[in-house]
C-alpha positions as CSV (number, residue, x, y, z in Angstrom):
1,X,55.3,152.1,131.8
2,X,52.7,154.0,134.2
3,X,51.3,151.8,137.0
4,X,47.7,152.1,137.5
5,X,45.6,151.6,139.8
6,X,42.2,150.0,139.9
7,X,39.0,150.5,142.1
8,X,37.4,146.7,143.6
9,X,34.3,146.2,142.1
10,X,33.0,144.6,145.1
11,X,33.6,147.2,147.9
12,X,34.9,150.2,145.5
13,X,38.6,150.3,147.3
14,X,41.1,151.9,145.5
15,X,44.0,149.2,145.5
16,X,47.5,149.4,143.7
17,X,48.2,148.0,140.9
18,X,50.8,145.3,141.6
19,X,47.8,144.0,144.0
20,X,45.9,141.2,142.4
21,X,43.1,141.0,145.8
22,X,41.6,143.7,147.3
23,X,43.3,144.7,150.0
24,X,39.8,145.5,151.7
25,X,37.6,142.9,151.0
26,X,40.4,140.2,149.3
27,X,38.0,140.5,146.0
28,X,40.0,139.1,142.8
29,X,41.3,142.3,140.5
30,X,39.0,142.7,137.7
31,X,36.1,140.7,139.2
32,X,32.4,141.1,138.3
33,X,29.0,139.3,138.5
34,X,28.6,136.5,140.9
35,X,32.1,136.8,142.3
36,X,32.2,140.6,143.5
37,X,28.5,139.5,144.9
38,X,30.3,136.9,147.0
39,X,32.4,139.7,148.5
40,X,30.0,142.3,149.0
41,X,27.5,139.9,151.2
42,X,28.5,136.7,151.5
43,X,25.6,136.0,153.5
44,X,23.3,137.0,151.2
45,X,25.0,135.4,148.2
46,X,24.7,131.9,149.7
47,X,21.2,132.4,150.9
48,X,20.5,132.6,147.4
49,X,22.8,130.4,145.9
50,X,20.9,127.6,148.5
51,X,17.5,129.0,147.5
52,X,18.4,128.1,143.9
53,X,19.6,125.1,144.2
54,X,16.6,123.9,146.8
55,X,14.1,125.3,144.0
56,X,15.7,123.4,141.6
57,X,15.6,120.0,143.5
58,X,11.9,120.6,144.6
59,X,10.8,121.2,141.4
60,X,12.6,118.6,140.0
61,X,11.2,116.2,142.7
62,X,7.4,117.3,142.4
63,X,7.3,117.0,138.5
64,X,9.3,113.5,138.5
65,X,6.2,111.6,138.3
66,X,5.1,113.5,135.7
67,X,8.4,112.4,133.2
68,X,8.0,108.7,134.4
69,X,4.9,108.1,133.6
70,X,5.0,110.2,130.2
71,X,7.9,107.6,129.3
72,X,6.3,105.0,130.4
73,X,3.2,105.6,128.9
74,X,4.9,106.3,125.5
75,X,7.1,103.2,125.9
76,X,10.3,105.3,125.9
77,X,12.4,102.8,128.1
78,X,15.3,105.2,127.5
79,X,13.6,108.7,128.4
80,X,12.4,106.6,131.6
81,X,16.1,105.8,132.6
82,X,17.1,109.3,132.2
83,X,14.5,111.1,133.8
84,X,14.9,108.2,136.7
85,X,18.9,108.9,136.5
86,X,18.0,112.2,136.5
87,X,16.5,112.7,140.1
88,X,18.3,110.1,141.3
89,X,22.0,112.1,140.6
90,X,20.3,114.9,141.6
91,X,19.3,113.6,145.1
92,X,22.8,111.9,145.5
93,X,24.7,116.0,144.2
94,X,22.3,117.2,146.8
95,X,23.7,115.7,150.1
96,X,22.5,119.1,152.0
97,X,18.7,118.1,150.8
98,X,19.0,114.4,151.8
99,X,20.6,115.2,155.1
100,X,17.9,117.9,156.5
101,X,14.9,115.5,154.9
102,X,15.9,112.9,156.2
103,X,15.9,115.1,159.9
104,X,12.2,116.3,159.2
105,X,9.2,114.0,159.1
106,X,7.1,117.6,158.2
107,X,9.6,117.8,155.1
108,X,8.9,114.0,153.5
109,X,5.4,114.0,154.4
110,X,4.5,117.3,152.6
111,X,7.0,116.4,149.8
112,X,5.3,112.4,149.5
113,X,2.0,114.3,149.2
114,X,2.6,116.5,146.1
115,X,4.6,113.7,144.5
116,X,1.5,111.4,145.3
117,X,-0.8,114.5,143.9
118,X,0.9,115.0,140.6
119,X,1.5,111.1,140.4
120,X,-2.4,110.7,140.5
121,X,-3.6,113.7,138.4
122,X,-1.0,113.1,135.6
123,X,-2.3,109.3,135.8
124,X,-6.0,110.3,135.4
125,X,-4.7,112.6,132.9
126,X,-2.9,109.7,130.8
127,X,-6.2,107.6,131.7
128,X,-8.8,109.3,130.6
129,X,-7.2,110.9,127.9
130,X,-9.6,110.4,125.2
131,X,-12.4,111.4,126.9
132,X,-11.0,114.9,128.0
133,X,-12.1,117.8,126.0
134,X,-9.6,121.0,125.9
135,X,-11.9,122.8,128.6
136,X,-11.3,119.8,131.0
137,X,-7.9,119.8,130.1
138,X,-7.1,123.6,130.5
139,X,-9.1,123.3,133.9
140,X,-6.4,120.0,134.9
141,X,-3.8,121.9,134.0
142,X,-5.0,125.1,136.0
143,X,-5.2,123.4,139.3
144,X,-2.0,121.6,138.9
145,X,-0.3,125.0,138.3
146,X,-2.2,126.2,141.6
147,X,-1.0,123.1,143.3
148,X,2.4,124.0,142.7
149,X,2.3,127.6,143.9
150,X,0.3,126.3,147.2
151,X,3.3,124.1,147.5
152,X,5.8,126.5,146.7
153,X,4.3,128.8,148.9
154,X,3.6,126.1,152.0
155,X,7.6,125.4,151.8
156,X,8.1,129.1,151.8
157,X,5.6,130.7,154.3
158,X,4.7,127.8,157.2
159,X,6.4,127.8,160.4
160,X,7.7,124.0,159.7
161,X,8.9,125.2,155.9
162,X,10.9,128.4,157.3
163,X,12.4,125.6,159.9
164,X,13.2,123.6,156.5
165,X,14.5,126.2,154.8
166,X,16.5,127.6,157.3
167,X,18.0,124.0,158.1
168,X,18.6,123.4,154.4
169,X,21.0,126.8,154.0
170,X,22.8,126.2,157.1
171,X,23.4,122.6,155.5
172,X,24.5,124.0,152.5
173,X,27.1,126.4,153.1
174,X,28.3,124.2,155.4
C-alpha cells in the first residue's frame, strides 16, 4: 500500500505520513477546531479561552442574587442549594479568579456593587410585585440589562479592569 502524506491543518506543512505531529508546529495529524487554533496562536487561543471562562464566572456572579432570591421567594429549598452550590464550585474551579480578586480591592468593590445592585432591584422586584404593571416591568428589566452592559463594559474598558483582566489571563494560563 501507497503512503500518503498529509498537510497540518494548523500551519499547512506537508508532513509524512508515518508522522503522527507536525513536524513544524508538533500539531496532532488529523487535528481541527480548537486544537489546530491552539497551534496556530497559542497566545491568542488562551486569551480567549481566559476571556470565556472570566465571562462565564462574572456573569454567573452578578446574576447569583437573582437565583437565590427567586428560590427563596418560591420556597424552593432545593433550587436554593444548587444555585448556592452552583457559584460556590464555580468560585472554588476558578482558582485563577479568586487569586487575582483577592489581589485587587478595585475588583471586589466593583463586583460587591453590581451584586448589591441586582440583589436590591430583583428584591424590589419580588416586593412590589403586585403593584407593577408590564410598563414598570419592561422599564426594570431595561435598566438591569443596561446595568449589565455598563458593567460588562467597566470590566472591559477602565484602566483598573484592563489591569484585571490582564492579571486574570496571566493567572490562568499559568
Amino acid at each position: 500500500m501507497k503512503s500518503t502524506n498529509w498537510v497540518c491543518n494548523a500551519c499547512y506543512e506537508p508532513n509524512l505520513d508515518t508522522l503522527n505531529k507536525c513536524a513544524k508546529c508538533k500539531c496532532p495529524k488529523g487535528a481541527n477546531g480548537d486544537v489546530t487554533q491552539q497551534f496556530q496562536n497559542p497566545d491568542l487561543y488562551h486569551s480567549k479561552k481566559a476571556s470565556k471562562s472570566l465571562n462565564t464566572t462574572l456573569a454567573l456572579i452578578i446574576t447569583s442574587p437573582i437565583l437565590l432570591l427567586t428560590a427563596i421567594h418560591q420556597g424552593n429549598l432545593i433550587f436554593f442549594a444548587l444555585c448556592l452550590g452552583s457559584v460556590i464550585s464555580l468560585l472554588i474551579i476558578n482558582k485563577p479568579f479568586l487569586t487575582v480578586c483577592a489581589q485587587s480591592k478595585w475588583a471586589i468593590n466593583v463586583l460587591l456593587l453590581f451584586v448589591i445592585f441586582n440583589f436590591i432591584s430583583f428584591s424590589l422586584r419580588l416586593l412590589f410585585d403586585d403593584y407593577l404593571t408590564d410598563n414598570n416591568l419592561f422599564l426594570i428589566v431595561v435598566i438591569d440589562l443596561v446595568m449589565y452592559a455598563l458593567f460588562f463594559a467597566y470590566i472591559k474598558y477602565s484602566q483598573k479592569g484592563i489591569q484585571f483582566l490582564n492579571d486574570y489571563k496571566t493567572k490562568y494560563q499559568s
